[in-house]
N, C-alpha and C positions, 0 to 999 in steps of 0.2 A: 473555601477549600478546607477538608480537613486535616484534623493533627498528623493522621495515617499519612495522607497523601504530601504533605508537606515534610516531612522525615522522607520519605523516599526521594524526593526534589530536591533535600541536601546530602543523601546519599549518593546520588547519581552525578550532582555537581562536587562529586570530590573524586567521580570514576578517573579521572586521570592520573590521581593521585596514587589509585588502587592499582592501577591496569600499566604503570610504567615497568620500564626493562626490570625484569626480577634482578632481587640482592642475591649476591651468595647470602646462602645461612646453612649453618651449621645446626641439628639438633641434636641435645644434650638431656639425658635422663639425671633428674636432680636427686644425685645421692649424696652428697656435704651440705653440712649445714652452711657453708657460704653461698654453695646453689640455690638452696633455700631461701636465705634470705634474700637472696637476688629476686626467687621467683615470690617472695611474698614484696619487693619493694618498687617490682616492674610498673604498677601501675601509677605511680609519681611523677611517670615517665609520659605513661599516653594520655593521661588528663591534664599534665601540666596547661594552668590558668584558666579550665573549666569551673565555674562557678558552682557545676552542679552535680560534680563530683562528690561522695562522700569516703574518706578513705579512709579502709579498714584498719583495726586496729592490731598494730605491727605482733605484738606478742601475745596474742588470741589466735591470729592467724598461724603463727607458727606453732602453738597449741593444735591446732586443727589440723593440721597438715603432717604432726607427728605422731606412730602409731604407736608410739610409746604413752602418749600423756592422753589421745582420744578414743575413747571407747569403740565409736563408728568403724575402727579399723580389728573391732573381735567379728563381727559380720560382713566385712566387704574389704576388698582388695583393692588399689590405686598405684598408680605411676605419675609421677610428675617430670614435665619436659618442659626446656627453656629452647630458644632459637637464639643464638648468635649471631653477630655478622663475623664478616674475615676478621676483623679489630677486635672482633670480643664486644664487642657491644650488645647488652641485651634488646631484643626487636619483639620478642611475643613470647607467651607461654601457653601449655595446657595441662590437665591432667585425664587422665584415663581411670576409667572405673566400673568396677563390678561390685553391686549389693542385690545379690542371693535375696529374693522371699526371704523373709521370715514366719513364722508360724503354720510351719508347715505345708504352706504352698509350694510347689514345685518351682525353681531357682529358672527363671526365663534366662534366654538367648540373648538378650540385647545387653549392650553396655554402654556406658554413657561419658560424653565429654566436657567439660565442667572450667570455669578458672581459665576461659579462654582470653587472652588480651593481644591485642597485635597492633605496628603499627601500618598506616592503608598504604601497605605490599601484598601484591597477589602470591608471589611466593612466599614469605613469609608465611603465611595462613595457609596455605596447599601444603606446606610441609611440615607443620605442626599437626594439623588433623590428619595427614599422613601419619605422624609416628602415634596420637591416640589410635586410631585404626588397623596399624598395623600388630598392635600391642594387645587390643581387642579380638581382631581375626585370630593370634598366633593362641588363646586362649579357648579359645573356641567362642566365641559370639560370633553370630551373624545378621545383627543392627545394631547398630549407633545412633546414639538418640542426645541431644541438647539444648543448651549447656543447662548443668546439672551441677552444683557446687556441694557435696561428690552426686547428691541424690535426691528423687523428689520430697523429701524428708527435712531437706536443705533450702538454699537458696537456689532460684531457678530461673528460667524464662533469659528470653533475648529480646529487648527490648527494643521494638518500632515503632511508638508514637509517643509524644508525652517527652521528650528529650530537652525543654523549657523549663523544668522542674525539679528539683530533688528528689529522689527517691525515699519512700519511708521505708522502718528497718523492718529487714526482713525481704525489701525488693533488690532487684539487681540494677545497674545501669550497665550504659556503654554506646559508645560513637554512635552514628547513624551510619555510617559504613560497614560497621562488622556483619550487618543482613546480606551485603552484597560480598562481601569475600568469604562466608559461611555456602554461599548459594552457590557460589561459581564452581565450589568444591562439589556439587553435585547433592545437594541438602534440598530437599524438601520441607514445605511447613507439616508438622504431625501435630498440632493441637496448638488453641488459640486462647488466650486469656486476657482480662482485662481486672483494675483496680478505678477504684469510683469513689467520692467521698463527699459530706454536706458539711457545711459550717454550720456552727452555734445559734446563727440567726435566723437560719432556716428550720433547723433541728424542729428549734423551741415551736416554730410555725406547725408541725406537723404531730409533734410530742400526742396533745389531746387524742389524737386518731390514734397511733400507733399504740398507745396506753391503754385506750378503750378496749380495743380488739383485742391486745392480749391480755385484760383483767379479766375479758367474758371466758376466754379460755381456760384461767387460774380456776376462775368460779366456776366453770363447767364442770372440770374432771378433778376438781378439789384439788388440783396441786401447793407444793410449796418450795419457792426462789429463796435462797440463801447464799451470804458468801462464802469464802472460800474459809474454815476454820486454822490460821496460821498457828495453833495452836500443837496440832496434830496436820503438819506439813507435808509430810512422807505421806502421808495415807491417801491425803487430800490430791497429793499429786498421781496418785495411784490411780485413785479413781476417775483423774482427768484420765489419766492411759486409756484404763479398761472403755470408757464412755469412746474415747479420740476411734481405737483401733477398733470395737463392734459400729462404730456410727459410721465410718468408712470401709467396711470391708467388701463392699463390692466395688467403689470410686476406683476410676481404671487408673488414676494418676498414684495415689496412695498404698502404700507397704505397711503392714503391721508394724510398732515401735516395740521394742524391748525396754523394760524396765529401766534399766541401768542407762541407756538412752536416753530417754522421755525425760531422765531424771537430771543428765548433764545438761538438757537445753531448759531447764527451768530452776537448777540449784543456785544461779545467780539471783535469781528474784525473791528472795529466799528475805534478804535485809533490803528491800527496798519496796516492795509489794503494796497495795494497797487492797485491804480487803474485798473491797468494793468492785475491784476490777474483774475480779474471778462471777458468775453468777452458776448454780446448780440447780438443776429443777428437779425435784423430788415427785415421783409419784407411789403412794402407800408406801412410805418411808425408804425408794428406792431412788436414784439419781436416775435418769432418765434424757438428760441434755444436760449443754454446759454452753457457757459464753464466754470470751476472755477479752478482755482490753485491757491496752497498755498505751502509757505515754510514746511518743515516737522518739527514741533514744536516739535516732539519728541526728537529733538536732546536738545531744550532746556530745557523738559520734564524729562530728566535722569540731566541735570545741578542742579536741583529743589532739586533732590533728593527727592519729597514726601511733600516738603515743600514750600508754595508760600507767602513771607511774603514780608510787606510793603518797608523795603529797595530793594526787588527786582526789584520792577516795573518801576527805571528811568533804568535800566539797557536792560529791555524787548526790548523796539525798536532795540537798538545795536544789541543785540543776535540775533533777528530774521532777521535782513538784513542780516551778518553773517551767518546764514543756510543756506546750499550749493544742499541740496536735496528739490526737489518739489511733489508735489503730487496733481494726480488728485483730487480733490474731490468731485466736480459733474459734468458730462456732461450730455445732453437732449435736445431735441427736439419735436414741436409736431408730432403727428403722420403723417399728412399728407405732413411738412417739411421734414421729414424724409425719404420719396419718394422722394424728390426731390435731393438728394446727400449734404445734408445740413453736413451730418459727416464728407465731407469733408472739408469744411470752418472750422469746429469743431478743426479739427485736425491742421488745418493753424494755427488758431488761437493759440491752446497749447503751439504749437511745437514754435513758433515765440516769445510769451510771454515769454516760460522758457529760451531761451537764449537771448531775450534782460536782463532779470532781473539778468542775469550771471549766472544760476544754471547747476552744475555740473552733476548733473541727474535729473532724471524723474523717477514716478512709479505711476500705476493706481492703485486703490484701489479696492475693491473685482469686478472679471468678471464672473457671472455666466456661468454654462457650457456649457448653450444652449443659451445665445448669440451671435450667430452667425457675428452681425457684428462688437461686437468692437472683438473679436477672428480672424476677418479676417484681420484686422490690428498689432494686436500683436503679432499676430504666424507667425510670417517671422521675418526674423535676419534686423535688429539689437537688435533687443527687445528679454529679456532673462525672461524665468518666473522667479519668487520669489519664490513663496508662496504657498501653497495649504490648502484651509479652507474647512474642512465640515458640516452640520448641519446634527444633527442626533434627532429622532423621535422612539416615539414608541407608540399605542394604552394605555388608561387606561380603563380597560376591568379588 
């Protein structure tokens, strides 16, 4: 049986738990910082004694969610709602959101629902993606698309297979029931993804081949792989931008990033970095592609336990050398590179960085379904999927 089908078999053996007489609940748009905090501490709640749970960290989140201290909120707009019971007890949350194109593209119709948690009540969940939708409609969109944590730019996907495991950072988790109280709502699946990953002992198994292929391509087109110069940090991250946002601007999933952006999701990495992690491919003194990995911080993310406080941070560097899983977290190329076999320098590069830095495995982060070429790479053994995320959609009509 697979992972897929067996997530759905404890989805379905919990429908009665889903499908009992609805609670009253109350919906509340989260404008105090006590609602806030509620709606950042709701999830304590629905994982309580989940093993594989990783919970976020309490005052990053509330960073995130205030448009005063997050950049994200000079481009796009958001509502955040909590559900009640009669008692006042908190039962679920969501938020509601609109992020406009940037660069010039024309701002689509759809807007997206994000930060969903609930516990398995059917009302519950029919009246939170109620008040996203009607908050969406009243704005003018006419689809809703999910969950989105605010946007694809963010953390994403609703995860259906793979629920025996932790999540690495940067994935989402959540119950095997929230597929069926999403669906009942009238949500269709709109795009499918998957994460995949090999360990160190295999790596090493396959290293010769993968190295070969992409040194013929070094030496074909004389290129040259460098790290990231921490030297000149700003620039360095700049030109990940400029490489990130030309190497995706047709990807249906992906939005042009702003500066100021691009720049808050990567200024922590700033004192902790590893050169090596970064790789750039140069063609006639031009960048051309880029690679990045990084240790899976979620291992020291559940260390945290929800809490990042000032004695923790001489400890930070240790932990993170210490982390034994890696994770892709960007690869790209420009498009006309990309003809050229530059994925496979790409993958030279990965595969070579995460065992010189010592790491025990690898895992890619979301592959869409109709990527055909990094799938033509991870769908042969040694590489095992993980994970299966899907985004689900439906008209507001």
């Amino acid at each position: 049986m697979s992972a897929l089908e067996t997530s759905r078999i404890q989805a379905l053996a919990r429908s009665e738990k889903i499908h009992r007489p609805a609670t009253p609940v109350r919906i509340v748009p989260v404008h105090t910082r006590t609602l806030m905090r509620t709606f950042v501490e709701l999830p304590w709640r629905i994982y309580d004694g989940d093993p594989n749970w990783i919970p976020p960290v309490k005052n990053e989140m509330l960073k995130q969610t205030d448009p005063r201290k997050n950049v994200f909120f000079r481009y796009a707009v958001a509502e955040h709602f909590i559900a009640l019971s009669a008692r006042g007890e908190p039962l679920g949350r969501i938020a509601a959101c609109i992020h406009p194109m940037e660069g010039g593209r024309p701002a689509t119709e759809k807007g997206a629902f994000g930060f969903f948690e609930a516990v398995p009540d059917a009302d519950v969940a029919r009246s939170l993606l109620s008040a996203a939708e009607t908050w969406l409609r009243e704005r003018g969109m006419k689809w809703i698309a999910g969950p989105y944590n605010y946007c694809v730019n963010e953390e994403f996907g609703l995860l259906v297979s793979g629920f025996d495991a932790a999540p690495a950072f940067c994935s989402t988790y959540n119950p095997p029931y929230y597929r069926d109280l999403i669906e009942d709502c009238g949500y269709a699946i709109q795009s499918r993804y998957a994460t995949f990953g090999i360990t160190r002992k295999d790596g090493v198994k396959i290293a010769p081949a993968i190295q070969r292929r992409g040194q013929d391509v070094i030496n074909r087109l004389g290129l040259r792989v460098r790290p990231i110069d921490m030297k000149a940090f700003e620039e360095e991250i700049e030109t990940l931008r400029l490489l990130f946002n030309e190497a995706f601007a047709s990807h249906p999933d992906i939005v042009p990033v702003p500066r100021d952006l691009f720049y808050r999701d990567f200024a922590w990495a700033r004192s902790y970095i590893d050169p090596r992690w970064v790789r750039l491919v140069e063609h006639d003194g031009k960048p051309v592609a880029f690679s990045f990995i990084m240790p899976d911080v979620n291992e020291i993310i559940r260390w945290l336990n929800g809490n990042l406080r000032l004695w923790h941070y001489p400890f930070l560097p240790g932990r993170i050398r210490g982390v034994r899983r890696a994770i892709v977290l960007m690869i790209g190329a420009l498009p006309a590179a990309a003809t050229w076999g530059v994925g496979r320098v790409l993958a030279k590069e990965i595969v070579e960085q995460a065992l010189a830095c010592g790491f025990e495995e690898l895992q890619t982060t979301w592959i869409r379904e109709e990527n055909w070429q990094s799938h033509a790479l991870v769908h042969c053994p040694p590489f095992r999927e993980l994970k299966r995320y899907v985004i689900l959609g439906k008209a507001l009509v």
